[in-house]
N, C-alpha and C positions, 0 to 999 in steps of 0.2 A: 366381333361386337365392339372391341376397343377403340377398333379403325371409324367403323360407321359411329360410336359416339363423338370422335374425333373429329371428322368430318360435319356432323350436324354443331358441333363448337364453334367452329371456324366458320361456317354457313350463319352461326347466328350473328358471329361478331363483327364480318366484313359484310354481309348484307347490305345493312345499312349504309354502309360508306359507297359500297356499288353502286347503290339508287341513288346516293349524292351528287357521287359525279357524272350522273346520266341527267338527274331532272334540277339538281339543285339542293341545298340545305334546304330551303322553306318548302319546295314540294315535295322531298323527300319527308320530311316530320310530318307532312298531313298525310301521303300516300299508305303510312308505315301505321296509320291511327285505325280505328276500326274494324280491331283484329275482334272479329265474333262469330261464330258458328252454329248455326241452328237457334239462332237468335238468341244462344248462350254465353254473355259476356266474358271478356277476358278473366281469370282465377283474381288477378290484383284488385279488378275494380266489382267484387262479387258480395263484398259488404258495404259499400256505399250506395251502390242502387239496390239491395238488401235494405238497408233502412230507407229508405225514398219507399221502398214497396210498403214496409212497415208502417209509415207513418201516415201512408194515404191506407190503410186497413186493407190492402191485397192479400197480406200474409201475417198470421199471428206471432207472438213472440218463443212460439215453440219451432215455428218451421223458421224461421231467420237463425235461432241457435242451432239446429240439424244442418242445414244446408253450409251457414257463416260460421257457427261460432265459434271454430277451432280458431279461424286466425288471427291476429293481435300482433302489437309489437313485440309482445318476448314470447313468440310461440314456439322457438324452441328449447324454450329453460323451462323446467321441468317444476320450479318451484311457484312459479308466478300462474294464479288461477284464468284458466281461460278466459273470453268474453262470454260463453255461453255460461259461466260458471256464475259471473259477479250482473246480479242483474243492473247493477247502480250503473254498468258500464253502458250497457241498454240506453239508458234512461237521460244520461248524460250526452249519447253520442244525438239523440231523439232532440233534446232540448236544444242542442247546438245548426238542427238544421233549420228549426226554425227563427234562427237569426242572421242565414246567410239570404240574401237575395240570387243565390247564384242555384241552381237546380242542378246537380249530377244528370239527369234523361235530358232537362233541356240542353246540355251544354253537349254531350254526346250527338243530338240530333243536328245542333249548328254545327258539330265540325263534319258530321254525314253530308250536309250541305255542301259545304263547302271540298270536302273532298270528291263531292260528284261533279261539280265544276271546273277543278285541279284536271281529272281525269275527262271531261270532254272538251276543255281546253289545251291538254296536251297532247290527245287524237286528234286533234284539228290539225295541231303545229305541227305533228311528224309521230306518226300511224307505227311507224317502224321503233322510235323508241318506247315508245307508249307500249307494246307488244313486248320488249324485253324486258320494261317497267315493270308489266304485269307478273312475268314468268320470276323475277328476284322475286317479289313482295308474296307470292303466291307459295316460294318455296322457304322462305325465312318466318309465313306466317305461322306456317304448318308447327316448323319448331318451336317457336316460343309459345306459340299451344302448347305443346306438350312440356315444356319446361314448367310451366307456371301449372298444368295439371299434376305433374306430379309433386309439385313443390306442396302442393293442397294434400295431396293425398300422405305425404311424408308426415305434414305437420300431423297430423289426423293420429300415425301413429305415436308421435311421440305425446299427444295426451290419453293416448293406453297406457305407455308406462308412465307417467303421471299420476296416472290412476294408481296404476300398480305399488307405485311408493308409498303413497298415501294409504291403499289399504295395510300397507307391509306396517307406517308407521303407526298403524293403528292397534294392527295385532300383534307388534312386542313393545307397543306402551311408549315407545320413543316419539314419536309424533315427527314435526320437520326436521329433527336431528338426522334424518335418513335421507336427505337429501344433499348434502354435506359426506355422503359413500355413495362409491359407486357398484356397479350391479351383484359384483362377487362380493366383495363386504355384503350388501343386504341379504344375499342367501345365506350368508355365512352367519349371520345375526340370525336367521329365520329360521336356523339350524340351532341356536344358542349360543354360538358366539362370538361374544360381546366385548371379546379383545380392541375394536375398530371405532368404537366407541369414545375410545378415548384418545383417538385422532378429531374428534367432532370441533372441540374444544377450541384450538388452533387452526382448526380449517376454516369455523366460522367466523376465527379473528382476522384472517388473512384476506379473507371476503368481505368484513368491513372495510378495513382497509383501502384496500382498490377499487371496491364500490363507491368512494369518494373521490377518486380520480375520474379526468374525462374520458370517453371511450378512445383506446388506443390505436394507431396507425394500422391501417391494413394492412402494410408493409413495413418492414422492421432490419435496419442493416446494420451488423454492430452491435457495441455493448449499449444499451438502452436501460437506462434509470428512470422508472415513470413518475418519480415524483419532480424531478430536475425537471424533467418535458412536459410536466403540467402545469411549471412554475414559470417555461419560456413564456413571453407575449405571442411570438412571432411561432409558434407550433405548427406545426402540419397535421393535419387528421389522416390524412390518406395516405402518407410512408414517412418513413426516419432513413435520415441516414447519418452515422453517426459523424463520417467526415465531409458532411455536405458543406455546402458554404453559406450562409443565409443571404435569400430571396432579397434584392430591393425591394423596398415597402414603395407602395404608391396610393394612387384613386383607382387604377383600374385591377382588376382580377381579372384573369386567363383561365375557362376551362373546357370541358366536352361541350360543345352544341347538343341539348338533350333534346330540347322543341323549340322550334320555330315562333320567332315575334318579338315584339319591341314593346316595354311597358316598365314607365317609371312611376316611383310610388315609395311609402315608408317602408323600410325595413323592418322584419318581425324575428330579431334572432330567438329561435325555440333549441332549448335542450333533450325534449323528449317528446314525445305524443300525447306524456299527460298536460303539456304544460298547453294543449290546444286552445284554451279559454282566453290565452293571449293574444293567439291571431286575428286581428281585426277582416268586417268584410271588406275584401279590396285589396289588404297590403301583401307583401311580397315575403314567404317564408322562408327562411334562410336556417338548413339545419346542418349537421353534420352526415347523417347520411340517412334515408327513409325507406321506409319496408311496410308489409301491408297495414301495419297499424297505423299508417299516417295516413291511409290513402281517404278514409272519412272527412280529413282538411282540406283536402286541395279542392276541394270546388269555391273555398272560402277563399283562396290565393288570387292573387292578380299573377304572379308569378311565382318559381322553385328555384333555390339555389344551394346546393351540397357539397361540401368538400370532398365526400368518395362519392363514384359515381362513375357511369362509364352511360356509352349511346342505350346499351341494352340493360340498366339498372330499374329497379321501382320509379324512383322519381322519373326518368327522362321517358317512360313505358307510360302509365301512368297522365302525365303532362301530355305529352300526346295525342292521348286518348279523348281528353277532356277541353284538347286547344289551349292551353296554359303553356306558354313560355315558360325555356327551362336552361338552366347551366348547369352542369354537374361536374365533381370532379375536381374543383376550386382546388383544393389542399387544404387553404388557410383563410374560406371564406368568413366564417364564423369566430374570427381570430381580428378580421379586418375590417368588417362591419358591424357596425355599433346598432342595438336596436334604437329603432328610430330614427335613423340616416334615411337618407334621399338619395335612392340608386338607381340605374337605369338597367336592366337586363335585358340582353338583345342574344334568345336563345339558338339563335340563327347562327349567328359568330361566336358564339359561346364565351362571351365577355359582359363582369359587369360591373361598371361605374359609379364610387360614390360621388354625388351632383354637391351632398351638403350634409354635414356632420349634426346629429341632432342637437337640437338648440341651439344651432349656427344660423343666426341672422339674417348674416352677411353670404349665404349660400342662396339659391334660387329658391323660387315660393314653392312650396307644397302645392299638388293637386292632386285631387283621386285618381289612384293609378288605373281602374276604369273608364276616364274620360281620353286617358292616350296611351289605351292600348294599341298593336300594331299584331296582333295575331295573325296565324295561319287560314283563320276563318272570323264570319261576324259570331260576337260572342252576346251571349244576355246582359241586358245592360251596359254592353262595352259601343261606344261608337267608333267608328273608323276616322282616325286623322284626316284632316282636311288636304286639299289640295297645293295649298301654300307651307305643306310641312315636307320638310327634306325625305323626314323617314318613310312617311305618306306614300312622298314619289318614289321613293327606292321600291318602297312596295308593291306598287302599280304598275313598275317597269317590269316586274317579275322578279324571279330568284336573284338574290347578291349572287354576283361572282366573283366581289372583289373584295374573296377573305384575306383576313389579317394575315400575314407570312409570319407572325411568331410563332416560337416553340412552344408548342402541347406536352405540359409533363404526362410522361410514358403514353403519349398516344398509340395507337392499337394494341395497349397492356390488358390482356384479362388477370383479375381478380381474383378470379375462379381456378380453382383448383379440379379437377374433375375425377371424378372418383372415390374423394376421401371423406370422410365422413366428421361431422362435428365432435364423435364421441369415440375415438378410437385411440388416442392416445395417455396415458398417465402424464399429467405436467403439475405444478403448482401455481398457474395460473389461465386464463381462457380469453383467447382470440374467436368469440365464435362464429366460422364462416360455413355456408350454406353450398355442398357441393351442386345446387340448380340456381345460382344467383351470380350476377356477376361484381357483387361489392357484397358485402359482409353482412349478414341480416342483423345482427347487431355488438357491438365491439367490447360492450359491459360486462366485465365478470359475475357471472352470475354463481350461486351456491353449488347447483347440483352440476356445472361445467370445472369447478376445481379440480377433479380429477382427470378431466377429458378434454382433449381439445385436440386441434390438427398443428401444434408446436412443439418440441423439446425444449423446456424450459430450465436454466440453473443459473444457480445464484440466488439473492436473499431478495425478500419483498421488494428492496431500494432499489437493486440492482438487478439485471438479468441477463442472459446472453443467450440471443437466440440462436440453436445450432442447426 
C-alpha cells in the first residue's frame, strides 16, 4: 500500500513536468485544466460554482451548506466555525459575485474551448504525441481526483470532532477553553479531571502570541526565532535557512509556472481570505499561500501569485482551471511587492515583474490588467493582444521554448509529507500541513493545533529549534 501511495506521489508531482516537455508550458497548463468527471467539478472549485448555483436559485442555502459547507480557509482548526455554520459567510461571499464581471461557469467553458482546440491542433501537428499526451494527463487526472476527494471527505471529519469539542465544552461548563486540550485531556476533564485546565491559561497566551506573527515558512532549517523573521523586510514565506545568504533584491521574481499567460495589472497584496473585499475586479492577487477558502476570489483575479506553492498546489490547480495566469512558489513575493505596484506576471515562465512602484509616476501608465491579458484561452471580458505586441506574437507562434535558464528554488521539492497527519504530534507550537496537499493548508497557529502538529518543537516562544 506504501509503495502504490508512493508511486501515485511521484505520478502526481512529475506529470506535469512530463506534459511540459512534450507539448509545452502553455499547452501543458490548458491540457492539465478540466479535471471533471460525470460532469462533477474538481473538489477545489466545488464552492464557487456552488454559489454561482445559489445565487441564480438552482440550489437553496441548505443543499450548498450539505454538499460546500465543510470547506473554508481554516477547515482544519477545530476552533474556527465552519461556512455552513456562519450564515454572514453565505451572504458576504453572495454579495461579492455580484460585483465581479468575471462568471466562474463562464470562464470554465472559455478554457473547455479553448482546450478543445489546443487538442485538435496538436492531433493535426503529430497524432503520436498527442496519444501520449492523452495517456499522462488521463493518468495524473485519475490521482488528483482522488487526492482533492479525500482531502473533502478528511475535512468533513474533522468538523465531527469540532462538533465533539464543542458539545464536550458545553457539558463541563468550560466552553472554548477545550480547545486549548487535546483529545486525552478532554476525556480526562469528561471524567472530572480538571487538573489540565490550568494549562488553558498559558496555552491561550502563547496562541496570542504567535497568532500576531505572519504565517511561518513551510520549511525551517536551524535555530529559528519568529519574531526576528517577522521583523526581517526581506523574509521568505516558503523556507528559512538559518545560514542562507540573503537573495539579491531586484524588479523581477522567480517562481513555479502554476498557469499559463501574460497579464499586467495592479497588485492586490491580501493577508488572508477575509481580507477579499480588497481585491479589485481585474487586479492581480498576490498572497502567501491559498487553499479552498480563496478559491471564491479567483474569478475576481486577472492573475495568482504565492510565495508557497508548487505546479500541483490550490492556487496553480485552481488558476488552471479557470484560465487565470499563475506563479507560485515566489518565497518572498508578498515581501516585494507592494499593493498597488504594476507587475507583469507571465505564468508560463513563472516570473514576475514589478513595471512601477505604487504612486510612482515616473513608471509606466496603468491599464486594466483585462485589456492585455495573454491567456491560455479567450477569457470574459479579456481581449487578446494585438498583432503588433511581442507577447501577442510569442503567443501565436505557439508554446515558449525559450525558458529562462535560472535557478528554481527547490524545484521538483514536494511539500508534502505523506502519511503524517496534522494532529499526531505534542509540540508548543503548529506548522499546520495537510498530508493530501502539496504546500501547507495553512501556516497560522491556531488554538486547538497547540498541542498537535507534524514538528518537535523546543525552546521558548522567541526562540525554537526545530529537530
Amino acid at each position: 500500500m506504501l509503495a502504490a501511495a508512493t508511486a501515485r506521489g511521484v505520478t502526481l508531482l512529475t506529470g506535469p513536468r512530463k506534459l511540459a516537455g512534450l507539448v509545452g508550458e502553455a499547452d501543458a497548463a490548458l491540457l492539465l485544466s478540466g479535471q471533471q468527471a460525470d460532469g462533477d467539478p474538481l473538489a477545489s472549485l466545488g464552492p464557487v460554482l456552488g454559489l454561482a448555483r445559489l445565487a441564480r436559485g438552482e440550489i437553496d442555502r441548505e443543499s450548498f451548506s450539505r454538499q460546500y459547507g465543510h470547506r473554508g480557509a481554516h477547515e482544519v482548526e477545530l476552533s474556527i466555525p465552519r461556512p455552513a455554520e456562519d450564515p454572514a459567510w453565505i451572504d458576504n461571499q453572495l454579495a461579492a459575485l455580484h460585483g465581479t464581471a468575471h462568471d466562474a461557469d463562464a470562464m470554465l467553458a472559455s478554457q473547455a474551448a479553448a482546450r478543445t482546440a489546443a487538442w485538435g491542433r496538436l492531433a493535426r501537428q503529430d497524432p503520436r504525441k498527442a496519444a501520449a499526451a492523452r495517456k499522462i494527463i488521463a493518468r495524473w487526472t485519475r490521482i488528483a481526483r482522488d487526492r482533492e476527494a479525500v482531502r473533502s471527505e478528511v475535512v468533513r471529519a474533522v468538523w465531527v470532532m469540532r462538533t465533539w469539542v464543542l458539545r464536550a465544552g458545553e457539558l463541563t461548563g468550560h466552553g472554548d477553553d477545550l480547545f486549548f486540550l487535546d483529545a486525552p485531556e478532554i476525556l480526562a476533564l469528561l471524567r472530572g479531571d480538571t487538573a489540565s485546565l490550568e494549562r488553558v491559561s498559558a496555552r491561550r497566551a502563547s496562541y496570542d502570541r504567535y497568532q500576531a506573527l505572519p504565517p511561518y515558512p513551510a520549511l525551517i532549517r536551524g535555530h529559528f526565532d519568529p519574531a526576528r523573521w517577522a521583523a526581517d523586510p526581506s523574509r521568505r514565506s516558503d523556507y528559512y535557512d538559518e545560514r542562507a545568504v540573503p537573495a539579491a533584491s531586484g524588479d523581477t521574481i522567480t517562481g513555479f509556472p502554476g498557469a499559463a499567460g501574460v497579464v499586467e495589472g495592479t497588485a492586490r497584496v491580501l493577508r488572508a481570505p477575509e481580507d477579499a473585499a480588497r481585491l479589485g475586479d481585474g487586479e492581480i492577487l498576490v498572497t502567501t499561500v491559498t487553499n479552498i477558502g480563496w478559491t471564491p476570489i479567483f474569478p475576481r483575479a486577472a492573475a495568482v501569485v504565492t510565495d508557497v506553492g508548487a505546479p500541483v498546489s490550490h492556487a496553480a490547480i485552481v488558476a488552471r482551471e479557470l484560465g487565470i495566469p499563475a506563479v507560485v512558489g515566489c518565497g518572498n513575493a508578498t515581501m516585494r511587492i507592494h499593493d498597488g505596484d504594476q507587475i507583469r506576471v507571465d505564468g508560463g515562465r513563472g516570473t514576475v515583474e514589478v513595471l512601477a512602484r505604487a504612486g510612482d509616476l515616473t513608471g509606466r501608465a496603468a491599464r486594466p490588467a483585462s485589456l492585455r491579458a495573454a491567456r491560455s484561452g479567450p477569457q470574459p471580458g479579456a481581449a487578446r493582444q494585438t498583432s503588433d505586441d511581442p507577447v501577442a506574437r510569442a503567443g501565436d507562434a505557439g508554446p515558449r521554448t525559450d525558458r529562462p535558464g535560472h535557478e528554481r528554488h527547490h524545484r521538483g521539492a514536494c511539500y508534502c509529507w505523506p502519511g503524517r497527519s496534522v494532529m499526531n504530534r505534542p509540540v508548543a507550537s503548529e506548522h499546520s500541513r495537510s498530508p493530501w496537499c502539496s504546500v501547507p493548508a495553512t501556516c497560522h497557529l491556531r488554538p486547538s493545533t497547540l498541542s498537535t502538529a507534524t514538528r518537535t518543537v523546543s525552546g521558548s516562544p522567541t526562540g525554537v529549534t526545530l529537530r
